[in-house]
C-alpha positions, -999 to +999 in steps of 0.1 A: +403-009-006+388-039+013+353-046+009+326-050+034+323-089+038+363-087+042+363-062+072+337-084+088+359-115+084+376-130+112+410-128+108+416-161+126+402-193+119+388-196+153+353-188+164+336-190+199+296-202+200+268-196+227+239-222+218+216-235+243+237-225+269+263-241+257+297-225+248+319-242+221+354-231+209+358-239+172+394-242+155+380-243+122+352-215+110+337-236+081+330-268+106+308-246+130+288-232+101+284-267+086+273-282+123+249-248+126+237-250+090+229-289+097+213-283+133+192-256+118+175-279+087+174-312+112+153-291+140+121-272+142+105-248+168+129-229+193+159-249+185+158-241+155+155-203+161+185-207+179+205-227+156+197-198+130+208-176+150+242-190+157+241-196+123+234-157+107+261-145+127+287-173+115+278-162+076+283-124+085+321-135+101+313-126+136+344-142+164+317-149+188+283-159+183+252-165+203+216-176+200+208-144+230+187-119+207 
């Protein structure tokens, strides 16, 4: 039986992000958590709420993210 973090895996490698108002289509999952994970520690304030964001929704495996709460 799968467990929980494996039925909320994507099951491609491709993820969609909404930052800023700015949409990005990512072919590789682990390169858009690294650029969110960095954005997040390099910023402070609302950009970094939104990079967190992004970046909470990557770590849970979610296709298409966004920084809209």
């Amino acid at each position: 039986m799968l467990k929980t973090p494996e039925l909320a895996m994507s099951r491609t490698n491709e993820v969609t992000t909404v930052c800023n108002g700015k949409k990005e289509v990512w072919d590789d999952y682990e390169e858009a958590k690294a650029y969110f994970l960095e954005l997040m520690m390099s910023t402070d304030g609302e950009e970094h709420d939104r990079a967190e964001c992004v970046y909470i929704q990557l770590m849970h495996g979610l296709d298409e993210c966004s920084d809209d709460d």
